[in-house]
PDB file with one MODEL, atoms N, CA, C and O in Angstrom:
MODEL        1
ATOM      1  N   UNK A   1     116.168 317.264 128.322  1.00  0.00           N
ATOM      2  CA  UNK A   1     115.201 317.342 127.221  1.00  0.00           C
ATOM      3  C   UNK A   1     115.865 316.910 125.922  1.00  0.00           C
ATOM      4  O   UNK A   1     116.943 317.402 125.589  1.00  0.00           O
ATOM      5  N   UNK A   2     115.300 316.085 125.255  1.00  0.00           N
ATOM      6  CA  UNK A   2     115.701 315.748 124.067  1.00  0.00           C
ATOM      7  C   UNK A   2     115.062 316.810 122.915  1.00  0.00           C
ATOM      8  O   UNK A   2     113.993 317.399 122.754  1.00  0.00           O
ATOM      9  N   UNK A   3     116.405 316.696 122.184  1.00  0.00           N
ATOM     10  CA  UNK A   3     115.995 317.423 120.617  1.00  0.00           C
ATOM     11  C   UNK A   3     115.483 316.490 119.265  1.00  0.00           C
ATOM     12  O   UNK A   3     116.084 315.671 118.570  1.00  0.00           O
ATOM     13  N   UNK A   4     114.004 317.043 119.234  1.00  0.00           N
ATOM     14  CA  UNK A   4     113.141 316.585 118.138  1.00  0.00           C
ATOM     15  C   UNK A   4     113.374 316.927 117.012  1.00  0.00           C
ATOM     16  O   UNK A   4     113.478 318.130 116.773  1.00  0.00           O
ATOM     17  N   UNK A   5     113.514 316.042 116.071  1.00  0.00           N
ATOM     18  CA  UNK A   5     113.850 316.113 114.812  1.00  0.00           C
ATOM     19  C   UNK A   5     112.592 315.626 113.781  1.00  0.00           C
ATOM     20  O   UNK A   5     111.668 314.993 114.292  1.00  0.00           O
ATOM     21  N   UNK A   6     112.565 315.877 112.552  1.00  0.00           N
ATOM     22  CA  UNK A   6     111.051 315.881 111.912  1.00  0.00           C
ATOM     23  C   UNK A   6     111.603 315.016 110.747  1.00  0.00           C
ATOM     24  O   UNK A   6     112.093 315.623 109.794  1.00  0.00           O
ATOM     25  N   UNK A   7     111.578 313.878 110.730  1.00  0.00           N
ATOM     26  CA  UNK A   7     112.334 313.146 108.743  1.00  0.00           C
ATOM     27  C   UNK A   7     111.226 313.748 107.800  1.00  0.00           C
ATOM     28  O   UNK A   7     110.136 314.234 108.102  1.00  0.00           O
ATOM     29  N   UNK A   8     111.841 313.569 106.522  1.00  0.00           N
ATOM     30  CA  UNK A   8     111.195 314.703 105.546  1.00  0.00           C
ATOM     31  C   UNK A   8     109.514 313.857 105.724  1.00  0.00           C
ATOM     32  O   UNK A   8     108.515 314.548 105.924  1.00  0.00           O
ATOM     33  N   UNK A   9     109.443 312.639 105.640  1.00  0.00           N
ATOM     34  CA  UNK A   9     108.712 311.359 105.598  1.00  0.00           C
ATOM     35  C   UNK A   9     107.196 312.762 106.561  1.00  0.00           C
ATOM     36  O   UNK A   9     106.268 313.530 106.306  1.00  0.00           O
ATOM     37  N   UNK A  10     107.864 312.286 107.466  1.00  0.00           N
ATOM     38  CA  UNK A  10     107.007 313.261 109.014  1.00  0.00           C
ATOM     39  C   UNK A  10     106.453 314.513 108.378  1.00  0.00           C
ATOM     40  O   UNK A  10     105.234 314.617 108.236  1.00  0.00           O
ATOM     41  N   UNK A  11     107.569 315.817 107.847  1.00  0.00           N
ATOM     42  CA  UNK A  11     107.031 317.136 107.675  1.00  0.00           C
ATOM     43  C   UNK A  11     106.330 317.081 106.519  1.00  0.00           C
ATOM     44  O   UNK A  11     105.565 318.033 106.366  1.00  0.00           O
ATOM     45  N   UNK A  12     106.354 315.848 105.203  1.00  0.00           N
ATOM     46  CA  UNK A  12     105.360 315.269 103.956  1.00  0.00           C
ATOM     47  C   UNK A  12     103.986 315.212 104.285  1.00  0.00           C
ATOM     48  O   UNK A  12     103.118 315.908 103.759  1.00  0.00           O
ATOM     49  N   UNK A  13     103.803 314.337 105.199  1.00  0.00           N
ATOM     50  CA  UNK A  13     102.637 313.959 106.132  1.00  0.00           C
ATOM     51  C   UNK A  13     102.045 315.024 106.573  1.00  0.00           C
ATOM     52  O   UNK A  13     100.951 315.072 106.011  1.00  0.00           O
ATOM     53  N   UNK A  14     102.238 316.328 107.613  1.00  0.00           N
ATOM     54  CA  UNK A  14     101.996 317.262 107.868  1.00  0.00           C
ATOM     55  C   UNK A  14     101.379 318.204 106.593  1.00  0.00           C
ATOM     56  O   UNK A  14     100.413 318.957 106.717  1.00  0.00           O
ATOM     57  N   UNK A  15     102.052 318.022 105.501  1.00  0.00           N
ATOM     58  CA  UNK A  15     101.757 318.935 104.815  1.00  0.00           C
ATOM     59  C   UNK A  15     100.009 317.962 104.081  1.00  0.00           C
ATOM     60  O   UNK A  15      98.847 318.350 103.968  1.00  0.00           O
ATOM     61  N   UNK A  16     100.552 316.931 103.827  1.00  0.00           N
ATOM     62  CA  UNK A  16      99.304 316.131 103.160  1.00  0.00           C
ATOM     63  C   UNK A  16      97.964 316.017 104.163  1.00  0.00           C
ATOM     64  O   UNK A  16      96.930 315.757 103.548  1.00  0.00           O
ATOM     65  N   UNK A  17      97.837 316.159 105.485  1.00  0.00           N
ATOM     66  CA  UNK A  17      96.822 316.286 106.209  1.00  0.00           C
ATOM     67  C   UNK A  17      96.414 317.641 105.793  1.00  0.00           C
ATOM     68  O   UNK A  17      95.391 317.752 105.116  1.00  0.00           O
ATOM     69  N   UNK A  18      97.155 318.774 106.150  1.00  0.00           N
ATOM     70  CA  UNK A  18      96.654 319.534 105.829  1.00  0.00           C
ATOM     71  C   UNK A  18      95.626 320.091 104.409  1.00  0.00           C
ATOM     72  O   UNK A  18      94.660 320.855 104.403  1.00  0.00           O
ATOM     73  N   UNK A  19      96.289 319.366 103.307  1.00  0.00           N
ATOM     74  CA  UNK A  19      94.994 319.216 102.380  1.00  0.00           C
ATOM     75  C   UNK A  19      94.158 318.810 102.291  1.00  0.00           C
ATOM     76  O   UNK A  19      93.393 318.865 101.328  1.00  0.00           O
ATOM     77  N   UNK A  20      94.000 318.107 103.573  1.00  0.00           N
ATOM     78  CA  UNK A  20      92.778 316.985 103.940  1.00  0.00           C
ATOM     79  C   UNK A  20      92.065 318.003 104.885  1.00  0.00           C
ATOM     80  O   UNK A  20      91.082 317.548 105.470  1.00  0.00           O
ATOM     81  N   UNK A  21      92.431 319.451 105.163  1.00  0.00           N
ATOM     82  CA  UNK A  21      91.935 320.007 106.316  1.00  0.00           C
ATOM     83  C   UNK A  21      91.969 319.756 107.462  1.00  0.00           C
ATOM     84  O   UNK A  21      91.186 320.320 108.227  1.00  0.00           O
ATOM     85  N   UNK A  22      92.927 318.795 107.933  1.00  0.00           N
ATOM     86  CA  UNK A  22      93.429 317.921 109.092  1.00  0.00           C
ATOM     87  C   UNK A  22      94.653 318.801 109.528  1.00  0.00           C
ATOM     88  O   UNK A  22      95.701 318.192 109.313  1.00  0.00           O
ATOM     89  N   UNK A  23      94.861 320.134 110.111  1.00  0.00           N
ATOM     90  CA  UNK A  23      95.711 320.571 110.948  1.00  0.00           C
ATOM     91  C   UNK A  23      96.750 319.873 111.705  1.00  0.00           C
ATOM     92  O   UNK A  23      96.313 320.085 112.836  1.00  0.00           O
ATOM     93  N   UNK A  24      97.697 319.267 111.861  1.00  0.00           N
ATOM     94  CA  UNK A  24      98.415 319.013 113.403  1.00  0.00           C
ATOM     95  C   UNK A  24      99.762 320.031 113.453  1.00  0.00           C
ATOM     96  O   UNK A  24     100.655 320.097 112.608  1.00  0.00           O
ATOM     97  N   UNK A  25      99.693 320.450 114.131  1.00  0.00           N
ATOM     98  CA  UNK A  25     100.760 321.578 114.085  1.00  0.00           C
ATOM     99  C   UNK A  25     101.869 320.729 114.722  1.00  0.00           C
ATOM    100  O   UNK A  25     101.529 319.767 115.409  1.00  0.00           O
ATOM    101  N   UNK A  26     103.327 321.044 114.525  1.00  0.00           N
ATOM    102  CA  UNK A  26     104.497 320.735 115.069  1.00  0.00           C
ATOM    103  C   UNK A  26     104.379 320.614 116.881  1.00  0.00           C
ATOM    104  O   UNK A  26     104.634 319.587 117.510  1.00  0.00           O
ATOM    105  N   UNK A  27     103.994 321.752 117.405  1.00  0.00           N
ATOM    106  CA  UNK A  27     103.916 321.346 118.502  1.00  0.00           C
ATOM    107  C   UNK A  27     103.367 320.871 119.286  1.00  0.00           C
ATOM    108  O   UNK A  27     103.728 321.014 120.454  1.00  0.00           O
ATOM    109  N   UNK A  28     102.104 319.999 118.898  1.00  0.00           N
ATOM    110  CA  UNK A  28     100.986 319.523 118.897  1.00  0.00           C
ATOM    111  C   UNK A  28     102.014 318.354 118.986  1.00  0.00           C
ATOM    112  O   UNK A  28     102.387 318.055 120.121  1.00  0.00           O
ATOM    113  N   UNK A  29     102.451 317.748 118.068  1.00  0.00           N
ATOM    114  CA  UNK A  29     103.038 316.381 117.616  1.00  0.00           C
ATOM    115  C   UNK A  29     104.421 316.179 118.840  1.00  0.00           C
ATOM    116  O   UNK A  29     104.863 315.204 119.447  1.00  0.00           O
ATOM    117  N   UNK A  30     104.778 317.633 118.797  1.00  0.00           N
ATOM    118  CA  UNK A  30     106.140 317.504 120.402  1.00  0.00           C
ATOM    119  C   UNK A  30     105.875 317.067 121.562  1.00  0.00           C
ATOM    120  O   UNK A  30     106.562 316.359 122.298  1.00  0.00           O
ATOM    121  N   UNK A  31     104.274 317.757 121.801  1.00  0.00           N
ATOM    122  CA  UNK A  31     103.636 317.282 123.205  1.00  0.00           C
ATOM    123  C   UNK A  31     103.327 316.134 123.338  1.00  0.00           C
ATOM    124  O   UNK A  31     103.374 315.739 124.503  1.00  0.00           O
ATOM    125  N   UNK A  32     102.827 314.964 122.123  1.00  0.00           N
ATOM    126  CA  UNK A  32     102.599 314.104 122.465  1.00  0.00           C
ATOM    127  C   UNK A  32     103.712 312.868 122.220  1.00  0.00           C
ATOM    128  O   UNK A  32     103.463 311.666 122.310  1.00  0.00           O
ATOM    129  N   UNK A  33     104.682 313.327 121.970  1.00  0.00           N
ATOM    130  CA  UNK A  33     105.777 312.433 122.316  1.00  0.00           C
ATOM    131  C   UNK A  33     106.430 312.743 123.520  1.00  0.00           C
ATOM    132  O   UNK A  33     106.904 311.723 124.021  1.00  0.00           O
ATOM    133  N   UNK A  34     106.750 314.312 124.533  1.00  0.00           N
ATOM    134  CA  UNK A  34     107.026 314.388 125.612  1.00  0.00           C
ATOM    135  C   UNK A  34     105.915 314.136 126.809  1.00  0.00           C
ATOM    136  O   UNK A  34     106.182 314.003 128.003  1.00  0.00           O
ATOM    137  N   UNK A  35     104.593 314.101 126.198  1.00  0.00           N
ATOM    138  CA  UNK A  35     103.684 313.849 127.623  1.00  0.00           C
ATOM    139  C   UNK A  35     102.549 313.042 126.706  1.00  0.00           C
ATOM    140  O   UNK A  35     101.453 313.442 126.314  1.00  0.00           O
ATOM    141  N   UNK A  36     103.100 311.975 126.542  1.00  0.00           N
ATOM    142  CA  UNK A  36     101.603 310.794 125.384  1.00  0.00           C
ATOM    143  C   UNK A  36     100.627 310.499 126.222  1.00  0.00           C
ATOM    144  O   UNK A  36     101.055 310.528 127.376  1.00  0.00           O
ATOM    145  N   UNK A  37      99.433 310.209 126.156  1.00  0.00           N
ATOM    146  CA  UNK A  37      98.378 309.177 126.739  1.00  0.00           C
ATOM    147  C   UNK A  37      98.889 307.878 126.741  1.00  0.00           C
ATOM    148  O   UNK A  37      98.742 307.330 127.833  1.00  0.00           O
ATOM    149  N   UNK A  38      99.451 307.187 125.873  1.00  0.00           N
ATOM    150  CA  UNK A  38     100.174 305.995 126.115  1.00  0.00           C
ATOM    151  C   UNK A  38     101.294 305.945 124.918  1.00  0.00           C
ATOM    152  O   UNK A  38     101.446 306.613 123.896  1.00  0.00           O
ATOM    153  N   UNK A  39     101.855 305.085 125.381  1.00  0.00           N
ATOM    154  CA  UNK A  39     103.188 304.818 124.261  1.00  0.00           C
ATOM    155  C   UNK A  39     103.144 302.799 123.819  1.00  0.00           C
ATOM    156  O   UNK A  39     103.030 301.936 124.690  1.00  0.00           O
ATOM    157  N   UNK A  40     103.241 302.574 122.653  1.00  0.00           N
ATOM    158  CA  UNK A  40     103.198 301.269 122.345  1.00  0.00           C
ATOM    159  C   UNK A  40     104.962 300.864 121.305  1.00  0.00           C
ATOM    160  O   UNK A  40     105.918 301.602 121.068  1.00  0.00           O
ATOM    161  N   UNK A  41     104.783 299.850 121.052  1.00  0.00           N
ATOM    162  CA  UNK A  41     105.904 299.289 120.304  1.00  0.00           C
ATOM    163  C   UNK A  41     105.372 299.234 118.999  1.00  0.00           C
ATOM    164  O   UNK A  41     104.232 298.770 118.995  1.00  0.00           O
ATOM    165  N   UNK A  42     105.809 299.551 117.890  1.00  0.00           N
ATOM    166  CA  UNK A  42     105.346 299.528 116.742  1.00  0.00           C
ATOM    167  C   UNK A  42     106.690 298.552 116.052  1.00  0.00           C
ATOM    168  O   UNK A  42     107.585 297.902 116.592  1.00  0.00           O
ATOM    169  N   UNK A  43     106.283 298.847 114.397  1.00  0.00           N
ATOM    170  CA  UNK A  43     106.807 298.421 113.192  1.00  0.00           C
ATOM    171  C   UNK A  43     108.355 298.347 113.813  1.00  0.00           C
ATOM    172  O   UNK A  43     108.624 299.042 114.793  1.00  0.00           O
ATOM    173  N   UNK A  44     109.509 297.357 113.122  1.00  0.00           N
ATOM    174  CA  UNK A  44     110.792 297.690 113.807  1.00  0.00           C
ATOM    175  C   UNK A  44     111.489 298.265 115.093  1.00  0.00           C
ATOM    176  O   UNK A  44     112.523 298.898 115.307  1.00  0.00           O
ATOM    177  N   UNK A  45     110.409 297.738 115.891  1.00  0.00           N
ATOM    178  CA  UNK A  45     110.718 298.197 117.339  1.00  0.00           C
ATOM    179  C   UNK A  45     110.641 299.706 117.713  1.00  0.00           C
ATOM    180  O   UNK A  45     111.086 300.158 118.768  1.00  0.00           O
ATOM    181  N   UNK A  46     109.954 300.531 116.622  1.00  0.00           N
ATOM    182  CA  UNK A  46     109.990 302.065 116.861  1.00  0.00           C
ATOM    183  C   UNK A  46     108.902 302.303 117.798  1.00  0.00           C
ATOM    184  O   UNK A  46     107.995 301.499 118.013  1.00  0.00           O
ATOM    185  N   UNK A  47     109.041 303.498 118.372  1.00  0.00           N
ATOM    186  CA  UNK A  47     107.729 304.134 119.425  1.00  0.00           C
ATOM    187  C   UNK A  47     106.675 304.546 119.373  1.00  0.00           C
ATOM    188  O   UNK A  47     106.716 305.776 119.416  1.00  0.00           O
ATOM    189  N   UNK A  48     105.847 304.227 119.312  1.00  0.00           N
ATOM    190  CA  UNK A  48     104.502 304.912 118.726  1.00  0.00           C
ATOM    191  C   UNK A  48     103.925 305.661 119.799  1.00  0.00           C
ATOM    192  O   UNK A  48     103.690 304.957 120.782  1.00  0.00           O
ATOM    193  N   UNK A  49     103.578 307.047 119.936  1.00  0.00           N
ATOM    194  CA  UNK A  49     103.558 307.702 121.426  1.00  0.00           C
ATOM    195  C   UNK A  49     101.848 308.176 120.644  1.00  0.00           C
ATOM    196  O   UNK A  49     101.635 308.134 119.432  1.00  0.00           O
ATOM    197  N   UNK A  50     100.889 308.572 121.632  1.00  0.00           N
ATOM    198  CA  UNK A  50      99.275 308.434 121.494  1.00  0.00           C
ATOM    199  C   UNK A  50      98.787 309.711 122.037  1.00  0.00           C
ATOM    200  O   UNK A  50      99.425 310.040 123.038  1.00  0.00           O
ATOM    201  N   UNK A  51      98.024 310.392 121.758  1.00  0.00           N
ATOM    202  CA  UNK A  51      97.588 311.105 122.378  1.00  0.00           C
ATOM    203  C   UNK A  51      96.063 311.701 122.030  1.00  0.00           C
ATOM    204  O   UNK A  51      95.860 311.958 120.843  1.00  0.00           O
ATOM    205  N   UNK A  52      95.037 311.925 122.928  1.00  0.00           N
ATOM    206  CA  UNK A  52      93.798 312.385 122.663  1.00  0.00           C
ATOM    207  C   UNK A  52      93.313 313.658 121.356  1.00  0.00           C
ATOM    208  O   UNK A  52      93.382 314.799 121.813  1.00  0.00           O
ATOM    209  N   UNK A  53      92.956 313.606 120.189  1.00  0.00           N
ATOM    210  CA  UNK A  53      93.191 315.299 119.717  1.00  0.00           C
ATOM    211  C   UNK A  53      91.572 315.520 119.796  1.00  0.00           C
ATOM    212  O   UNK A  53      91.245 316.541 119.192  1.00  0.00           O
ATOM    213  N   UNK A  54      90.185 314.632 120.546  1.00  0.00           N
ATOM    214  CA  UNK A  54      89.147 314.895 120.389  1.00  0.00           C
ATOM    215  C   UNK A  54      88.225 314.231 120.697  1.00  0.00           C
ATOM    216  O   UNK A  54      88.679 313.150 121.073  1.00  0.00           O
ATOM    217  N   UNK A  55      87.025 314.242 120.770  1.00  0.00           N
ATOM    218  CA  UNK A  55      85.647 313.123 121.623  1.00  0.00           C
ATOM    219  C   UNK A  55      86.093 311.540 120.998  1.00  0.00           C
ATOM    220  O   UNK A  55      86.202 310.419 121.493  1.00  0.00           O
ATOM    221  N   UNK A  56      86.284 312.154 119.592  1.00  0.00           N
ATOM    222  CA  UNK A  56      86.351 310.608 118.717  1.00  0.00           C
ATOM    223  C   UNK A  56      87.760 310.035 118.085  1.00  0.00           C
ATOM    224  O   UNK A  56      87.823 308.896 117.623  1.00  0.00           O
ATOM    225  N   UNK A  57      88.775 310.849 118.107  1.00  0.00           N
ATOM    226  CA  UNK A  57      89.690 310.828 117.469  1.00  0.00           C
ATOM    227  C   UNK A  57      91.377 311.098 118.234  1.00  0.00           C
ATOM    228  O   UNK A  57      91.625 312.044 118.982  1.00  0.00           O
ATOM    229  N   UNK A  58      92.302 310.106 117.854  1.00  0.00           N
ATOM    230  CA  UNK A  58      93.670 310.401 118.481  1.00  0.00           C
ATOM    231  C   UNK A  58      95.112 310.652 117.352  1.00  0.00           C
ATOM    232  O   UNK A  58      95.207 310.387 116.153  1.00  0.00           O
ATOM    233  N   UNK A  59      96.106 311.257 118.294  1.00  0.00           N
ATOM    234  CA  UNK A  59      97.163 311.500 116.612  1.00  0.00           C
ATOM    235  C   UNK A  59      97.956 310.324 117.488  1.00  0.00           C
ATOM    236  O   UNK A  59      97.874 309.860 118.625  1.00  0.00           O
ATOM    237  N   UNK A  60      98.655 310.143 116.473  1.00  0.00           N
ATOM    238  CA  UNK A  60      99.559 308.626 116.864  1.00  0.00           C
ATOM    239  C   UNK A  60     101.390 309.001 115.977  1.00  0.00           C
ATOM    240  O   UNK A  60     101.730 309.395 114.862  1.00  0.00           O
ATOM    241  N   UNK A  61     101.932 308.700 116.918  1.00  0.00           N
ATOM    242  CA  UNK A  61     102.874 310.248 116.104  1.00  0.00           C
ATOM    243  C   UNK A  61     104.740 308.562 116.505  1.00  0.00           C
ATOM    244  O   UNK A  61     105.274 308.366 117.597  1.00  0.00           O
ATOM    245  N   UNK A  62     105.036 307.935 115.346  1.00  0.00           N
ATOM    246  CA  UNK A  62     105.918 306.771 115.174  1.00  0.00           C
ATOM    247  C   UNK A  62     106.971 307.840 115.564  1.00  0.00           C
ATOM    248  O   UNK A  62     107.052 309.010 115.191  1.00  0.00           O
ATOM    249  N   UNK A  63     107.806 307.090 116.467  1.00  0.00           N
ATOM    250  CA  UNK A  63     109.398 308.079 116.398  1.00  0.00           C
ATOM    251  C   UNK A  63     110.323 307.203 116.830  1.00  0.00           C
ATOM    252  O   UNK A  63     109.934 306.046 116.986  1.00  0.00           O
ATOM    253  N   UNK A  64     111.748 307.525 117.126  1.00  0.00           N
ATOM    254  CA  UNK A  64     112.549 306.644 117.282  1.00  0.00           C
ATOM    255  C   UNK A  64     113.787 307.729 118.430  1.00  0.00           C
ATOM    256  O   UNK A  64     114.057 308.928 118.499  1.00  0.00           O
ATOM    257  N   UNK A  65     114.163 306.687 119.035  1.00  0.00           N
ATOM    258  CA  UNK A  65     115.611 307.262 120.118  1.00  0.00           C
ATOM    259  C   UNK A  65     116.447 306.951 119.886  1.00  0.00           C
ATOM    260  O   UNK A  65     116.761 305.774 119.709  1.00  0.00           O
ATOM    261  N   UNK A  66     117.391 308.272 119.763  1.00  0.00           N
ATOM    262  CA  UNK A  66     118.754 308.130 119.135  1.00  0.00           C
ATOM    263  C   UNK A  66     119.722 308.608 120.499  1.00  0.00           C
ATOM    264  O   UNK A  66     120.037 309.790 120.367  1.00  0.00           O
ATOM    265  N   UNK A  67     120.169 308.112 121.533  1.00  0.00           N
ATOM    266  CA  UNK A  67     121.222 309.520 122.088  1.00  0.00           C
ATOM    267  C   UNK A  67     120.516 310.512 122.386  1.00  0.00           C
ATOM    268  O   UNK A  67     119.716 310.328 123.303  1.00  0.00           O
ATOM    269  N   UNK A  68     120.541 311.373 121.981  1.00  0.00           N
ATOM    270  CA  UNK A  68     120.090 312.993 122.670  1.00  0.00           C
ATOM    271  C   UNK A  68     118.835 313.221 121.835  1.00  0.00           C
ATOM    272  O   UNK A  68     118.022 313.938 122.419  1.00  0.00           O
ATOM    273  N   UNK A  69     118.384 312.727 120.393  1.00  0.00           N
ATOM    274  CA  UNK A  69     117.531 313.141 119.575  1.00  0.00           C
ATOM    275  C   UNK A  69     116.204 312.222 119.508  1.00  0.00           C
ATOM    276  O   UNK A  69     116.427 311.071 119.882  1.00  0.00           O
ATOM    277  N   UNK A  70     115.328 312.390 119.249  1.00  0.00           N
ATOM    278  CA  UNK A  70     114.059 311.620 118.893  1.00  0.00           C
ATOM    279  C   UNK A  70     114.054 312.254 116.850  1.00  0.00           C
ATOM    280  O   UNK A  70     114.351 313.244 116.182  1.00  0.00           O
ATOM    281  N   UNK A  71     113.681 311.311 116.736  1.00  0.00           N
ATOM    282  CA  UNK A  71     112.804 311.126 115.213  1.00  0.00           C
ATOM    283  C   UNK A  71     111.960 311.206 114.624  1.00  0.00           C
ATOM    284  O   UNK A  71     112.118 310.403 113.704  1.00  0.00           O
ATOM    285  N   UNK A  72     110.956 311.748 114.508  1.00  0.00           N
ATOM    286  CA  UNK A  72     109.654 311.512 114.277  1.00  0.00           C
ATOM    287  C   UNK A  72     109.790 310.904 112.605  1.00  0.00           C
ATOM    288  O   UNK A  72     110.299 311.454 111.629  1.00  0.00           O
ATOM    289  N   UNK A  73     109.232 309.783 112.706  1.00  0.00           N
ATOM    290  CA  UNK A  73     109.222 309.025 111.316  1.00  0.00           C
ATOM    291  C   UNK A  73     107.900 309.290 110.826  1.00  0.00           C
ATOM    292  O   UNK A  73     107.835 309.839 109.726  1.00  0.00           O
ATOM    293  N   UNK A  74     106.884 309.023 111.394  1.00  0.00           N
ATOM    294  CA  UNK A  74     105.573 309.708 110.745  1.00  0.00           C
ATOM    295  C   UNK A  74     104.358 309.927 111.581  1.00  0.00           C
ATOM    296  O   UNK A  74     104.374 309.228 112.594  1.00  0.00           O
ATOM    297  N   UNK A  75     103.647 310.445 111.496  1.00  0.00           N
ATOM    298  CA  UNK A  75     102.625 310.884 112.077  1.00  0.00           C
ATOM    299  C   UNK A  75     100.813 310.585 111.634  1.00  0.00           C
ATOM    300  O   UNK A  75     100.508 310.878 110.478  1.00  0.00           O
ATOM    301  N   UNK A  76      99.621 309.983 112.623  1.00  0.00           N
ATOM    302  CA  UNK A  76      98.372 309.982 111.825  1.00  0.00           C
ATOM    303  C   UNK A  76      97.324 309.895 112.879  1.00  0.00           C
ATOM    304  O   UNK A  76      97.524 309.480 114.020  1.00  0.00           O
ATOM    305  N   UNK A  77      96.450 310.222 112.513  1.00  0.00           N
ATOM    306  CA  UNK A  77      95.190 310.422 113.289  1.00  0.00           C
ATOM    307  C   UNK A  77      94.626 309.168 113.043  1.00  0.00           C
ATOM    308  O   UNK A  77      94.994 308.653 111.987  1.00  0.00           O
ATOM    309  N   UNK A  78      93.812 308.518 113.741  1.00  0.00           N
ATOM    310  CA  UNK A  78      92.983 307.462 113.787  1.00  0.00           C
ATOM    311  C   UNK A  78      91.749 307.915 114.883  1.00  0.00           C
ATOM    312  O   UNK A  78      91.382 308.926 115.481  1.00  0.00           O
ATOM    313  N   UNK A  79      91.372 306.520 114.745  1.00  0.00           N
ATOM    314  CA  UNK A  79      89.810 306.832 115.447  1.00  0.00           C
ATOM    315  C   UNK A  79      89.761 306.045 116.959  1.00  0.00           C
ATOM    316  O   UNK A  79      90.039 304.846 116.985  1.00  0.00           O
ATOM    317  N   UNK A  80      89.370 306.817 118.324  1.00  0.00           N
ATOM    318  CA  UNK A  80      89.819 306.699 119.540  1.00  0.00           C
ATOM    319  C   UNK A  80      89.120 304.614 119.154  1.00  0.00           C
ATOM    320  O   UNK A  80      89.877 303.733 119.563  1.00  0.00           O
ATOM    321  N   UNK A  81      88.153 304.283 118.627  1.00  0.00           N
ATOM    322  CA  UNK A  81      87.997 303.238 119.456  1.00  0.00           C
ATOM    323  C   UNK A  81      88.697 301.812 118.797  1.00  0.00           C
ATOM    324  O   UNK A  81      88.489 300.609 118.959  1.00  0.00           O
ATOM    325  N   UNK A  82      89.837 302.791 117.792  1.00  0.00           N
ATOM    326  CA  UNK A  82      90.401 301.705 117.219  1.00  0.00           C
ATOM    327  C   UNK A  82      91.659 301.528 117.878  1.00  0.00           C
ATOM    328  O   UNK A  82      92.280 300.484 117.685  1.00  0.00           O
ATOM    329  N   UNK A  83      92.216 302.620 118.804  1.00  0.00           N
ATOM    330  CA  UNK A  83      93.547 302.434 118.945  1.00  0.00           C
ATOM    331  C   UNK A  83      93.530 302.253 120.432  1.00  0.00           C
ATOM    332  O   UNK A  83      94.458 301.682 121.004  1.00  0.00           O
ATOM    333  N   UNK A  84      92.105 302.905 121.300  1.00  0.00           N
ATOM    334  CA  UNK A  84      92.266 302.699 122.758  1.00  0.00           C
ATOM    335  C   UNK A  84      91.702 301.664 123.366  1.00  0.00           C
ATOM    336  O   UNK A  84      90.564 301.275 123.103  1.00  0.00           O
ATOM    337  N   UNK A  85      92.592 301.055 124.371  1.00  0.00           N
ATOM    338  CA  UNK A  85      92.613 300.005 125.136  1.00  0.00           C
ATOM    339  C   UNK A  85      91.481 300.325 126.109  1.00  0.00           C
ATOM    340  O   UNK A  85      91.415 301.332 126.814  1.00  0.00           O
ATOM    341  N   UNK A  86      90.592 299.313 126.045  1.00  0.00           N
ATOM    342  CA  UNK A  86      89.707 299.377 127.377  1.00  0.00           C
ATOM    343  C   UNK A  86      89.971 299.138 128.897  1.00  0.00           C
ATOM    344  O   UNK A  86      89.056 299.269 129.710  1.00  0.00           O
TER     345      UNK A  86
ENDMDL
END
């Protein structure tokens, strides 16, 4: 098992949804980098791992592999029919 790490970038984000009334809790964001709906290649070759949070909507959570650690660089919700593949 790798150890998840949060850049300030990531726990910023967390806090700014939440003023939006947009919840994602930490371990919400763990699960879907250890068990994603899908995983893509993003910006600078980083990981973008996917996961369902609702009828209409998915969190999309950027991270990176280091050795033993993952990264989470940032985290965001989007809308299922923009990000899922038919």
């Amino acid at each position: 098992m790798k150890n998840i790490v949060f850049s300030k970038h990531a726990l910023d984000k967390i806090e700014i949804l939440k003023k939006h009334k947009i919840i994602i809790e930490k371990k919400v964001i763990e699960e879907t980098i250890i068990k994603p709906d899908s995983i893509d290649i993003g910006y600078k070759d980083r990981l973008v791992a996917q996961k369902t949070l609702d009828e209409t909507h998915v969190l999309r959570v950027v991270y990176e592999e280091s050795g033993k650690n993952v990264t989470v660089i940032t985290i965001y919700p989007g809308r299922r029919k923009r990000y899922e593949k038919d």
